[in-house]
N, C-alpha and C positions, 0 to 999 in steps of 0.2 A: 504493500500500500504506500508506493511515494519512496522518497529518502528524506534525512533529518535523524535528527537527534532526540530526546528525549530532554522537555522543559521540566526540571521541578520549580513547581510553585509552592509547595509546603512543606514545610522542614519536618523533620523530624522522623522517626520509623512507626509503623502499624503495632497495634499491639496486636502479638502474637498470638493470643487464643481469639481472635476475629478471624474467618476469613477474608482474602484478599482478593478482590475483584476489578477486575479492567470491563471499562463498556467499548464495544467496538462499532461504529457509528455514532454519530454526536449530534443526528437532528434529531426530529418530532419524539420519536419513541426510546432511541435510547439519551434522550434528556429526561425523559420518563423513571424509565429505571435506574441513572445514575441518582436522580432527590431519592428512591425510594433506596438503595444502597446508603445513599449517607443519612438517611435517616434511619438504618439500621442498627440495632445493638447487637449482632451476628455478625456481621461482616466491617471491612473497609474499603471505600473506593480505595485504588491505590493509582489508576489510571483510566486516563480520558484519550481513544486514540479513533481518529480522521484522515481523510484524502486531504481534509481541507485542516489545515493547520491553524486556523486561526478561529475554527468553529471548536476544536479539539482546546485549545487556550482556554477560549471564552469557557465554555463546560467545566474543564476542570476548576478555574475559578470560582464558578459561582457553585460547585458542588463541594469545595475542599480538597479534589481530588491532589495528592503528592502530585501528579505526574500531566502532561499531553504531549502526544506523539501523534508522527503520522507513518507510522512504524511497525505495522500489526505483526511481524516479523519479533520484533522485541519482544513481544508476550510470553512468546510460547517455552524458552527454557528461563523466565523470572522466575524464581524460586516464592517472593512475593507472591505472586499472583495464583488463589486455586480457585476463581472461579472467570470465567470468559461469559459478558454479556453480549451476544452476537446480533445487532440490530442493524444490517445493513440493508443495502439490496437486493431481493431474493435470487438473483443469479450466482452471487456471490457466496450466498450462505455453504453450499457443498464444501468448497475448499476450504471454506475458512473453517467449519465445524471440524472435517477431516483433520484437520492438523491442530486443534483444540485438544481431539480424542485422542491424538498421536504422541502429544505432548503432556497427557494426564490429565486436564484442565476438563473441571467441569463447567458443563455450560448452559445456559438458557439462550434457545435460539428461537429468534422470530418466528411468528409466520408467515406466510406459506415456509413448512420447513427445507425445501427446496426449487427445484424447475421441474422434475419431474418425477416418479415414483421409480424409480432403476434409483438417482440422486438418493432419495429417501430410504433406500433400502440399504447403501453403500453407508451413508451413514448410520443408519441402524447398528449395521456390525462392526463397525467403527468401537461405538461406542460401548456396545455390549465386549467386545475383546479387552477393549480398555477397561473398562468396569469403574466408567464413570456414572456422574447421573447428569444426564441430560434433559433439561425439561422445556415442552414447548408453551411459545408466548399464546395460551389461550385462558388468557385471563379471565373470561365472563365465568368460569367454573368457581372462581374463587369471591364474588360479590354475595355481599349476604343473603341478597335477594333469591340467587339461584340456588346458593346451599338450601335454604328454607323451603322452595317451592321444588327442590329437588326429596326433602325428607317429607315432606306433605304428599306429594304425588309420586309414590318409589318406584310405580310401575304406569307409567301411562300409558293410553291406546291409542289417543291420538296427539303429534305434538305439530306445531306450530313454530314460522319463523316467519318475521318482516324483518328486513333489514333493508327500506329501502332509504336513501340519502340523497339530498340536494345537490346535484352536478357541479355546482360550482364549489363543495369543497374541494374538489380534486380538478387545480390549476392543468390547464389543457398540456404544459408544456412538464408536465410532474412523470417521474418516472414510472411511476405506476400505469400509466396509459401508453409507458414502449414494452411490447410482449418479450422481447430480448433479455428484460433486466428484472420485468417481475412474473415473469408467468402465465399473464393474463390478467387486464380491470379486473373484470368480474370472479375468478378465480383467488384473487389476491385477499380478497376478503371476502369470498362464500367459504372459505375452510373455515372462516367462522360459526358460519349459521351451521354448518356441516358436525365441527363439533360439536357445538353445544347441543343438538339435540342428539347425537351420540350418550353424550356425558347425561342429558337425562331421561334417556330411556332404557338406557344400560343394557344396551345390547347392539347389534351392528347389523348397519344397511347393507340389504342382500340385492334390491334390486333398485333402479331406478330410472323414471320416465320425464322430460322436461321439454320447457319450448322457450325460448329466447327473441330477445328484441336490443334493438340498438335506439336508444332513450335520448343519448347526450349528441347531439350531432355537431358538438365540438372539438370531436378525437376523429381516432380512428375507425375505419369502417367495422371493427370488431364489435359486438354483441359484450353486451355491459349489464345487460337485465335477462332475467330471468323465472320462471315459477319454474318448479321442481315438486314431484310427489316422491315419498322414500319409503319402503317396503321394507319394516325391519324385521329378524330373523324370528322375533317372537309375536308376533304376527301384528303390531303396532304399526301405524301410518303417519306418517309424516309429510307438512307441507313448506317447502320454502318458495317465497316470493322475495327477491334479492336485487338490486341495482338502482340506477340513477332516475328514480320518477319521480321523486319526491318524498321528504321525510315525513311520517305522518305527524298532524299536530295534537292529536289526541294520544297516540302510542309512544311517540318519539323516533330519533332513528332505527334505534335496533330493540325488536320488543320479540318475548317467545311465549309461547302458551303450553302447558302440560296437562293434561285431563285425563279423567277416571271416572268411573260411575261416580256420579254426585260431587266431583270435585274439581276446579278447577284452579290454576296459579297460572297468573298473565304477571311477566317478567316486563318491565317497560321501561324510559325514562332513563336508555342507555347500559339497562341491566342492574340498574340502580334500585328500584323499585320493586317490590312485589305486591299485588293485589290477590289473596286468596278466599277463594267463593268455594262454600258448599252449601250447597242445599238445605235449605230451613234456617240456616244459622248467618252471623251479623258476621261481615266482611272482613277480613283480617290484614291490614297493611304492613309490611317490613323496608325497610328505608335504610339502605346502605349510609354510613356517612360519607362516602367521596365526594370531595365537591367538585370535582371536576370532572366529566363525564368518559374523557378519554384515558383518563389515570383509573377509574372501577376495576378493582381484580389486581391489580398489575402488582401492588405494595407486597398481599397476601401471596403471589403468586409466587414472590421472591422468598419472603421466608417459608415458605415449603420447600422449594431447592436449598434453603440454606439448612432448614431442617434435615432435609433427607441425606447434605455434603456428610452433617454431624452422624450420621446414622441413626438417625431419630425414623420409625416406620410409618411416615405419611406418604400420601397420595400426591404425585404429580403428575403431567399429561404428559407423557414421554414420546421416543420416538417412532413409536407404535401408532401412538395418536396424529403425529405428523403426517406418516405416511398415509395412512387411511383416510384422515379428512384430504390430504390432497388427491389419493385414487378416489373418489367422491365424487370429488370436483371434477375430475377428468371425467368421470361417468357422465355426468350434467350435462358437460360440452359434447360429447358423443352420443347421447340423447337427442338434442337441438339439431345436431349435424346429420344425426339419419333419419329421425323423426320414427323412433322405434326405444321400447324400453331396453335397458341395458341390464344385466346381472352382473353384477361386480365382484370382479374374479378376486379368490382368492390367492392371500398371500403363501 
């Protein structure tokens, strides 16, 4: 990633029963997880590193980090550094995980966890030889809202996704709208809706059927929206409706539904929220405290990788879950493309 040296901005050494964590990517998201690192009592930033050296500065400054580089080469034999927060751009994610795993580092890697499911499987055993833990950024599992309307509806039959968002948060000229660097618009962010109704119906899409539309006709000629129906192994249905038409103003951007006889939990308000309805009885509200809509999960997300570093026996969504929500997603696309249901091969 570039050449240069290694800025410290902060004297001194990490105390040693912290973990030591470098964020790798220094915009939107992993300015995310660098506040939620240093607001940690588990770990230490110890480094901030960039293409762009002066966004890599600025970060470490305003997080404490010791260290900005634009150097990702540096990381990997720091003796400092055991955990790698990998927030780049998804074409990028393989090599840099692979030499993460290679190097002993554990990591939290964005989503989409790769380009393509071959990618996702190479790092799989990557990381299982290495016998790190690796965990993916699917944060909505970790907001109170979805714990709660996750242990209220343990088995739903039918689950529900909106996820749709106003075009113009994603600048025409943003990398997510070049398929070379992230995969696909609408792929880049359906591994989301993909997992989360994985994560709450707890069991895995066997088949699925979808049809797609190009919404924003500010990009490229590529298909950006989507409904999708998901047939899970336990005989549960699933619906996602996903892409640029509009966020709704009563749900929010991203809202999910879980239902069962007589009960239901409508997840809304960014994931933040939950509304639970059953039958006969007075509505039940849960209210995440994030106050920021795109930070929900992300805090929590971290100290469960920090938990699981220390060998403490929690849940996180690993590389398993990477691969699968993005063979998912590829289902989706291959749906819309022959306009025929898909069965999603197994691993």
């Amino acid at each position: 990633m570039g050449g240069g040296d290694w800025r410290v901005d902060q004297p001194g050494c990490r105390a040693m029963t912290r973990l030591g964590v470098a964020v790798v990517g220094c915009g939107f998201q992993g300015a995310i997880h660098a506040r939620n690192v240093a607001n940690s009592k588990r770990a230490e930033l110890v480094a901030c590193v960039d293409l762009d050296m002066t966004r890599a500065t600025q970060l470490a400054s305003t997080t404490g980090a010791a260290r900005a580089g634009d150097r990702v080469e540096d990381l990997w034999n720091d003796p400092e550094i055991d955990v790698v927060i990998i927030a780049t751009t998804t074409h990028t994610h393989r090599q840099l995980a692979l030499e993460a795993a290679r190097c002993g580092k554990h990591m939290l890697l964005e989503k989409p966890m790769a380009m393509t499911v071959d990618e996702c499987l190479e790092i799989e055993e990557a990381c299982e030889q290495a016998g790190i833990v690796a965990a993916l950024g699917y944060k909505f599992r970790f907001t109170d809202a979805v714990i709660a309307a996750h242990n209220a509806v343990p088995n739903p039959r039918v689950l529900l996704a909106q996820t749709l968002y106003d075009p113009a948060l994603v600048a025409v000229d943003s990398w997510v709208n070049d398929r070379s660097l992230s995969g696909g618009r609408m792929v880049s962010s359906l591994v989301h809706s993909v997992d989360l109704l994985r994560f709450l119906s707890g069991d895995e899409v066997v088949r699925v059927f979808a049809e797609g539309a190009k919404v924003d006709g500010r990009s490229s000629s590529e298909l950006d929206t989507a409904t999708a129906t998901l047939l899970f192994a336990n005989g549960a249905i699933g619906s996602i409706v996903h892409g640029t038409a509009g966020a709704s103003g009563l749900l929010s951007t991203w809202s999910f539904q879980a239902s069962d006889s007589g009960v239901n939990a409508t997840i809304h308000d960014h994931g933040r929220r939950l509304t639970l309805h059953r039958a006969g009885e007075t509505d039940i509200t849960v209210v995440d405290p994030t106050r920021e809509p795109f930070e929900a999960g992300t805090a929590p997300l971290f100290e469960a990788l920090a938990a699981a570093v220390d060998g403490e026996d929690v849940d996180v969504p690993g590389p398993r879950d990477g691969t699968l929500s993005l063979l998912i997603s590829r289902c989706v696309e291959e749906a819309i493309a022959t306009g025929q249901p898909v069965t999603v091969p197994a691993l």
